[in-house]
Structures are given as structure tokens and as C-alpha cells.
N, C-alpha and C positions, 0 to 999 in steps of 0.2 A: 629771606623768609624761611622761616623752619616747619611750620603746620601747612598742612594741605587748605586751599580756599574754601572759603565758603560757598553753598549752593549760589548758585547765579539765577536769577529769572528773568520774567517779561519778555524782551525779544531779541534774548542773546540765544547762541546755538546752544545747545544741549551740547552735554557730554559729560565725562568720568575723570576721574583724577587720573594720574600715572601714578608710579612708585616715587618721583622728582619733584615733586609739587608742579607738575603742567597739568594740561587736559589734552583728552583725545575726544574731537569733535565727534558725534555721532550722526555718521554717514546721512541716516536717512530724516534727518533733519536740514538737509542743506536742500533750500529753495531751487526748484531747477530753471526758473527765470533768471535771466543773467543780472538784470537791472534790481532784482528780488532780491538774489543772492551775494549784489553789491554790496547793497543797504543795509544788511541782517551782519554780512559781515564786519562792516566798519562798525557800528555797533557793541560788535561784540568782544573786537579789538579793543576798544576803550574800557570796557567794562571789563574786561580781562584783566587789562595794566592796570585799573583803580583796585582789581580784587588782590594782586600779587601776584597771578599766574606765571610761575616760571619759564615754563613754553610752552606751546600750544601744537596738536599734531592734527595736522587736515589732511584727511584720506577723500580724493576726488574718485568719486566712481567715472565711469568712460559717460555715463548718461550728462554728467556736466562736463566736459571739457570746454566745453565755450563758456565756463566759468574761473578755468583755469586761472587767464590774465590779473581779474579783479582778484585773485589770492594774490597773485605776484604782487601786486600793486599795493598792496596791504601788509605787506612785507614778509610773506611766506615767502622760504626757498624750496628749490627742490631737494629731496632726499631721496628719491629711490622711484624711478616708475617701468620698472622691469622684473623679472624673477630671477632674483641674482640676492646671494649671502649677504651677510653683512663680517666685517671685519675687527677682531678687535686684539690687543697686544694687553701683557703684560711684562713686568721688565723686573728681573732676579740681580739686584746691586749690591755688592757686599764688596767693605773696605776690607784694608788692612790690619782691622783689630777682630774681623770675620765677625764685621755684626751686618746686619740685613736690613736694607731700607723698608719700612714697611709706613703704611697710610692710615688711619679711616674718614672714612667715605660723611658729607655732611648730608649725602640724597639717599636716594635708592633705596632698594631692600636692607641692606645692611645698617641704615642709619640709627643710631643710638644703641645697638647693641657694644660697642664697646668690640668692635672687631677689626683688628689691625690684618694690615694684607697687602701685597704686594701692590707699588702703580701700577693703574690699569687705564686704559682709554681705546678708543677707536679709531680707524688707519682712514684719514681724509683721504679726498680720490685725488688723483694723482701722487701720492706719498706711500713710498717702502713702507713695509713693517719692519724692518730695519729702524729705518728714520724713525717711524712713529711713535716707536719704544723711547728715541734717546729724547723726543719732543716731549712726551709727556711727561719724562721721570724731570727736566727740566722745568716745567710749565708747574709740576705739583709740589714739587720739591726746592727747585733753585739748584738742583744739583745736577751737571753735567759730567756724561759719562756715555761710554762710546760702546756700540756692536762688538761681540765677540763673540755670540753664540745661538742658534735657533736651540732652546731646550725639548718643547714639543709642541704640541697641536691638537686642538681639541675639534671636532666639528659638532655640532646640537641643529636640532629641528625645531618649527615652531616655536622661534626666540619671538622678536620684534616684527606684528604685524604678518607672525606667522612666516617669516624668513629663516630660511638657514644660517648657520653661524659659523665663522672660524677664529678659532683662539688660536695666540701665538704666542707663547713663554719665552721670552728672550732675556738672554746675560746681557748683560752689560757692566761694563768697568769702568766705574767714576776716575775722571781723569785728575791728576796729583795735588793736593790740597783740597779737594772738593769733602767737604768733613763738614761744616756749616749749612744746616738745613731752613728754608725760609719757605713755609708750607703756604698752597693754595688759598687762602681764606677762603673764597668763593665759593669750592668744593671743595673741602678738608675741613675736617675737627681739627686735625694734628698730624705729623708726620715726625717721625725718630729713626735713629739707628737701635735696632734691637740684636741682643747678642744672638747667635744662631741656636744656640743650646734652649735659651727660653722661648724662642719663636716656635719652634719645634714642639715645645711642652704645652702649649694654648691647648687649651679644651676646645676651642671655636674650630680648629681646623675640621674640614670635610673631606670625607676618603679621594674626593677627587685633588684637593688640595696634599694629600699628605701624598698620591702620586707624584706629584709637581715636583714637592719637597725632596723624594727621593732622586727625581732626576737631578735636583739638584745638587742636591749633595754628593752624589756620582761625582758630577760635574768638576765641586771644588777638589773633590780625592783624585780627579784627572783618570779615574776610571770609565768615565761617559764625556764625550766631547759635543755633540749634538751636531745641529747640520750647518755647515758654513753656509755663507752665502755670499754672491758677487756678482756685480753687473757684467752682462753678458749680449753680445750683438745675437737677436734669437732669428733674426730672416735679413732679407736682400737689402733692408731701408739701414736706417743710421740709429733706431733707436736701440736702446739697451732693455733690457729689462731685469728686474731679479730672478737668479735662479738658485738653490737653495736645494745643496747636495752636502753627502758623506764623504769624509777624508778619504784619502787616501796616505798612507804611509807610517813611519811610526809615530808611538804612542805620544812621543816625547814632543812633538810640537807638530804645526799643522804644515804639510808639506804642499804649498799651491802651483809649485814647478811639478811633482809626480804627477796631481791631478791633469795640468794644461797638456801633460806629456802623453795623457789617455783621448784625449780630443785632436792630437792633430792629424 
């Protein structure tokens, strides 16, 4: 689906579009009888999937929790019910001929502008942003290629639902042969390699973008390294977790024996 739905009525829930072609249910539309809030929502489910609805976002106030289940049951998952960020990567892939994997986007704000730009996606729970970089740049692209780099980090307020946000710019290096791109349909116009000279020359870029840019390019001159990162035992139990520090040693390659030599 490419246009946002048509108005919905009768005795489906209210609500707004998103930027994705979903809805965001509106809260004070949700019946607080459980048995009410069944009905209203199966309902609306149906008439949602006949309108197109891409997804659908249901914000339970705490006055319905014992309406919770009939969402689960209706096939909402949970996504967030605490005040905690959301996560999200971007991944910087450049072959051997120094051209730059870039995308555009078939949803979101960006759609139909004709704006190419790095993979982008969000870090599932339990999943590195390590991992979550090389998941996506595979998932949108077909092109697999491996950690090498934390570039930077963005934190914003007031993203999704009025949550905090962190962004993660990560390298990554297509692993040998990987030259052959087979883009997302589902979410993608297109995806290519673009040479780095003209990616750079886009008038679309945004001053926060042409930061990125420069880190990156640091990056390939090997005058900026960014922050490694490695699993690491963090207390008494057996789990690992990421940690995600600065080298240590010279310029010329990353030294992980001088770091371990600083911790023991």
C-alpha cells in the first residue's frame, strides 16, 4: 500500500494516521468495559485489514489494564510499557570501488522525496546493535557484511510516544563478493552502491547527516577509528554483555591485547 487509509467509521476506534500508513488508536476512545472493549476492538481489526492499515498502535492507559489480554488476543504485541529509550542503528558500508550502500525508504517521512541514505532500523530486545546493523543492512539489501566500527551516537527527546531515542552509526564491512544488491521490496523504492564523491554532493543531506558524513570519512582516511566494541562478562553471573570503548594503541591497527592488558 502506498497512500495512507481512508477515514474509518461507525464502530471502529478512532484514531490518526502515522507517517507508515498505520494508525494510532486514540486513547480516549477505548471503551473501559472489558467485554465493550472486546467487541469494539475485533471490529476494528477487521475493518482495519479491509482498509489496508499497515499497523496499528494501541496505547493502554493503566485505567484499562484488564483490557490488556483482549488486545493480546487480537493480535497486538507488546512494545514498550516502561520509560525506557528506544533504539535505533544505522550501518556505513562501503566496498572496494569506495562506493556507499545507500537506500530509500518506501514509508515514513522520507517517502517519495527521492532521498537516498544510509540502512537504517531498530535494535530488537534482546539483539546488540552490533548484530542489529549487520541484520538490517542484510534484511534491506541482501548484502552481508560484518562489525568493524561504532561511528557515533545520537541521543533526541520526544521521538515515538514521546520516548527518548538512541541512534548508533555503525561500519560495517561487506564481506568478499558481496557486490550484488537485492533490495527490500516491502520497504524499499531501491537500494545501490553510490560512489562516495556523489553521495556527499546530494543537496538532501542535513547538517546532522553531513556530521555523520564526516565521521565517516575520517573513518575511511583512518584518521578516526570510532569505539570498538566486545562482549564482555559485566558481574558474578555468566552473562556477557556489550561494551563499547576507545582503543588503545597505535594508529595502525586496533590493539585488543594493550586494551585487556589495562583491565587485568
Amino acid at each position: 500500500m502506498t497512500t495512507h487509509p481512508g477515514p474509518l467509521h461507525g464502530s471502529v476506534l478512532s484514531g490518526s494516521p502515522d507517517r507508515y500508513d498505520g494508525l494510532i488508536v486514540d486513547s480516549t476512545s477505548l471503551p473501559e468495559d472489558p467485554l465493550a472493549f472486546k467487541d469494539a476492538l475485533e471490529q476494528s481489526v477487521a475493518a482495519w485489514r479491509s482498509a489496508g492499515v499497515k499497523g496499528v498502535w494501541l496505547k493502554v492507559p493503566t485505567s484499562h489494564a484488564h483490557c490488556v489480554g483482549h488486545a493480546v488476543d487480537a493480535g497486538f504485541e507488546f512494545h514498550h510499557a516502561e520509560k525506557v529509550g528506544l533504539f535505533g542503528v544505522g550501518a556505513f558500508v562501503v566496498n572496494e570501488k569506495r562506493q556507499v550502500l545507500v537506500v530509500q525508504e518506501k514509508f515514513g517521512p522520507l517517502r517519495g522525496l527521492g532521498f537516498w541514505k544510509f540502512p537504517t532500523g531498530l535494535v530488537m530486545a534482546g539483539e546488540d546493535v552490533t548484530e542489529a546493523a549487520e541484520r538490517e543492512v542484510l534484511e534491506e539489501t541482501g548484502i552481508r557484511a560484518s562489525f568493524d566500527a561504532i561511528l557515533a551516537m545520537r541521543q533526541s527527546h520526544g521521538i515515538a510516544f514521546g520516548k527518548s531515542d538512541m541512534f548508533f552509526l555503525i561500519a560495517l564491512k561487506p564481506e568478499p563478493g558481496q557486490e550484488k544488491i537485492v533490495h527490500q521490496t516491502s520497504e524499499l523504492v531501491a537500494a545501490r552502491w553510490m560512489d562516495l564523491d556523489e553521495y556527499q554532493n546530494l543537496p538532501s543531506l542535513t547538517p546532522f547527516n553531513l556530521r555523520l558524513m564526516a565521521a565517516c570519512m575520517a573513518y575511511l582516511s583512518g584518521s578516526y577509528r570510532g569505539l570498538w566494541a566486545r562482549k564482555v562478562q559485566t558481574g558474578i553471573r555468566a552473562q556477557e554483555d556489550l561494551v563499547m570503548f576507545g582503543e588503545v594503541g597505535t594508529s595502525e591497527g586496533r590493539d585488543e591485547e594493550a586494551w585487556l592488558g589495562l583491565v587485568k
